[in-house]
C-alpha positions in Angstrom: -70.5 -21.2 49.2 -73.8 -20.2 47.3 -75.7 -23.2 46.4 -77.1 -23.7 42.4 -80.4 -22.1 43.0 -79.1 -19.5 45.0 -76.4 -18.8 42.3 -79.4 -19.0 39.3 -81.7 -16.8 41.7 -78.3 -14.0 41.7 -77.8 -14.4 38.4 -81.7 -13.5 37.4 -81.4 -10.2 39.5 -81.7 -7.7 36.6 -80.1 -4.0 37.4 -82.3 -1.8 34.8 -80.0 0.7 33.0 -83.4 3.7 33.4 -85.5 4.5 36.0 -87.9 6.3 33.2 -87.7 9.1 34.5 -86.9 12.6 32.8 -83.2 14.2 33.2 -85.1 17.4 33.5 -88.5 19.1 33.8 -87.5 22.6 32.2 -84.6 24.0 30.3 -83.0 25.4 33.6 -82.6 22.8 35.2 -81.2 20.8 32.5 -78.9 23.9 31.9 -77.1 23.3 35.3 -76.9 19.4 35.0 -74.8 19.9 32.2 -73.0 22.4 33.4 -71.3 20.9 36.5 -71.3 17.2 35.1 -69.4 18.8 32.5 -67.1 21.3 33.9 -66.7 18.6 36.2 -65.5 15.7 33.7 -63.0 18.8 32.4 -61.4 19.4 35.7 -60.6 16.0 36.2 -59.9 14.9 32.7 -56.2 14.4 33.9 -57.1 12.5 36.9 -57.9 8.7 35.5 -59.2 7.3 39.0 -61.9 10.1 39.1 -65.3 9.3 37.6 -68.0 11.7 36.8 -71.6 10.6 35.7 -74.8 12.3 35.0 -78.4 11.0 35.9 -76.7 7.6 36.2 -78.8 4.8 38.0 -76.6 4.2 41.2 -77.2 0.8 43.2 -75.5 0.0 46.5 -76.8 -3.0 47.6 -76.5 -6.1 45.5 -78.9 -8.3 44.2 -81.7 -5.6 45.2 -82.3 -3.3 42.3 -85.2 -1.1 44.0 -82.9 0.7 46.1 -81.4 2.9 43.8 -80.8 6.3 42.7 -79.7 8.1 39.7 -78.0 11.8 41.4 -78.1 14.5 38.7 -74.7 14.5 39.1 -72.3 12.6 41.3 -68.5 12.6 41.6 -66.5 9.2 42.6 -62.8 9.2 43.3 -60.9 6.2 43.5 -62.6 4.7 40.2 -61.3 5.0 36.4 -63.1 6.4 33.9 -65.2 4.8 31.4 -68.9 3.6 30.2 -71.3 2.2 32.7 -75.0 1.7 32.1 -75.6 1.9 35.9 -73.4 2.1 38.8 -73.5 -1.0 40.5 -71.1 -0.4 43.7 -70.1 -3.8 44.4 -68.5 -3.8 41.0 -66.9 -0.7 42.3 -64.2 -2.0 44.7 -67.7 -1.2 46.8 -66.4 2.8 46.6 -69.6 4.8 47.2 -70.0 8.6 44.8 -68.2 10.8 47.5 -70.1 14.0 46.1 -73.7 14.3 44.2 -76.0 17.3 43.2 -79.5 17.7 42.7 -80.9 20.6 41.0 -84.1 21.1 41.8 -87.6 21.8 40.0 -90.6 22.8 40.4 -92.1 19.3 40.1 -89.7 18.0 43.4 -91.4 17.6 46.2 -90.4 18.3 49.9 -90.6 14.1 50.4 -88.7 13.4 47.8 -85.8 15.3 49.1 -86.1 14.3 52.4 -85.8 10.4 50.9 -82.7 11.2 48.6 -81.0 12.6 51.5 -81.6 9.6 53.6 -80.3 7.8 50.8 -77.0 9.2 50.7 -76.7 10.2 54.0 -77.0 6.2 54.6 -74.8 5.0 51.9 -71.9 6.9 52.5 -71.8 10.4 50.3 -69.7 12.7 51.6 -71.3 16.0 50.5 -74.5 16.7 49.2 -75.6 19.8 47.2 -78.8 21.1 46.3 -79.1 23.7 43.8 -82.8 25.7 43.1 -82.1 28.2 40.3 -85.4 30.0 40.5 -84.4 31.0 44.1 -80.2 30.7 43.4 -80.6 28.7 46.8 -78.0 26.6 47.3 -78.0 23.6 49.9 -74.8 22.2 51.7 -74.7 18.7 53.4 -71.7 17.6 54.5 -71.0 14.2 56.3 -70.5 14.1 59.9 -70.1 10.6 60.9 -73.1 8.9 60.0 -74.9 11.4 59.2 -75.0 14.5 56.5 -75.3 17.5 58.7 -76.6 20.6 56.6 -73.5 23.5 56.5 -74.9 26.9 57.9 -72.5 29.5 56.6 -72.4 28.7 52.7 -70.9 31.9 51.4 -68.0 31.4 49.3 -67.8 27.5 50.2 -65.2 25.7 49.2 -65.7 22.1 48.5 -63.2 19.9 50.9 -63.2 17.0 47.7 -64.1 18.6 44.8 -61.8 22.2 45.7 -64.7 24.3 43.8 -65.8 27.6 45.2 -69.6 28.4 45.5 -70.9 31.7 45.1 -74.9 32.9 45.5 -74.4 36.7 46.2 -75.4 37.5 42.3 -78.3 36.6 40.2 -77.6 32.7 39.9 -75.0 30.4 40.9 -71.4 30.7 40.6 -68.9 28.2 40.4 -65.3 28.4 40.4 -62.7 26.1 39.6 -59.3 25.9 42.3 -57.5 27.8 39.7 -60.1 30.7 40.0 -61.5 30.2 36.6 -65.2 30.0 35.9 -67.4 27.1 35.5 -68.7 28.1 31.9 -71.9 26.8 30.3 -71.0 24.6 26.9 -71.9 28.0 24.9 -69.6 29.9 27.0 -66.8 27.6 26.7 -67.1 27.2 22.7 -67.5 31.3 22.4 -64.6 31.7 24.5 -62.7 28.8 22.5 -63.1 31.2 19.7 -62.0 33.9 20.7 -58.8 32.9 21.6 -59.0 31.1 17.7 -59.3 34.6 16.3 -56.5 36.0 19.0 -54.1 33.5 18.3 -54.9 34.5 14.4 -54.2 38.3 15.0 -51.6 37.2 16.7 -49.9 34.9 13.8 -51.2 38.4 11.5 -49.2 40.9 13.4 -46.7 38.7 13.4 -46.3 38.2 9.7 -46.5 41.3 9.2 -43.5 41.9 11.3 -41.4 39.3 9.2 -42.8 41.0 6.1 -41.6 44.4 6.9 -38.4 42.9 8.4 -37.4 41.2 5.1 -38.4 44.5 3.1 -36.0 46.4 5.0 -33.0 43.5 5.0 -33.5 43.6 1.0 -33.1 47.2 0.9 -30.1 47.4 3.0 -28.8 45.3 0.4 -29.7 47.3 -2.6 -27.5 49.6 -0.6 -24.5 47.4 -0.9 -24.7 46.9 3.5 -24.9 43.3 5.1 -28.2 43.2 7.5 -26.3 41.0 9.5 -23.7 42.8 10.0 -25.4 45.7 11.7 
């Protein structure tokens, strides 16, 4: 049983809701943080125990809030949706993010990657993947007991969680959905949202036209003295 001070002490511990830290260094890099996160959210938006996050402060250990990080993006299954100004894990049925990505900038330095990995690679990610646009280089970790072992052969992996396919034989990064479709930036997905707006208006177009010249003709069999349903 905690004792009064040590109950006031726990209750002090303050979990900061920003490390201060920029999203982004360049317009790339933000580019494909939105991207997944978002293509992401959309290809579980009909699974309620799966929650996405973007640049969201994670802290597995409480009642210390200096170890801590905040994945570009990070996938958890096994918790429901919703707002969280951080993710503090033992509010979490203690259910570390299974899958994170880092996109990389110029500004990140070979330490700083070698310290996130140890991070996740200690508190219990599953797979880890590094993306650097400017050389469409795309890093695979994938856990192998207690430890994330990097994947050699990454061309056209398949995520075991996630079920997305990777592709890095063209000019950037490809991502496809388990339903082949691809992951499309927010422009992409708006322009194609309207196109099918002005197909499915041809379509209702054509189709009144149809009824149009359908009813022209029923009215003129008519004039004739002839039943249109009767032919």
């Amino acid at each position: 049983m905690l004792s009064e001070q040590q109950s006031v002490n726990k209750k002090e511990i303050i979990y900061p809701e920003s490390d201060g830290l920029p999203m982004a260094e360049n317009t790339e890099q933000f580019k494909w943080i939105v991207t997944i996160k978002e293509n992401l959210e959309l290809l579980f938006a009909d699974r309620a125990d799966v929650f996405v996050a973007g640049d969201l402060l994670w802290y597995p250990v409480e009642g210390n809030n200096k170890i801590r990080q905040a994945p570009d993006t990070m996938v958890v299954f096994g918790r429901p949706k919703g707002r969280r100004g951080s993710y503090q894990q033992w509010r979490e049925d203690n259910i570390a993010p299974q899958v994170v990505f880092e996109i990389l900038s110029p500004g990140n330095s070979l330490l700083e990657m070698i310290k996130k990995l140890r991070f996740y690679e200690c508190y219990g990610v599953e797979e880890y993947y590094i993306y650097e646009p400017d050389k469409v280089e795309l890093t695979v970790f994938l856990r192998e007991g207690e430890r994330l072992e990097t994947v050699e052969e990454i061309a056209n992996w398949v995520s075991p969680r996630l079920g997305i396919r990777f592709d890095t034989s063209g000019e950037e990064l490809e991502i496809y959905r388990p339903d082949g479709e691809k992951f499309l930036t927010f422009v992409e997905l708006g322009l194609a949202r309207e196109r099918e707006r002005q197909r499915a208006e041809e379509a209702e177009a054509l189709l009144q036209q149809e009824r149009s010249r359908r009813e022209a003709l029923e009215a003129r069999l008519r004039e004739m003295g002839i039943n249109p349903e009767q032919i």
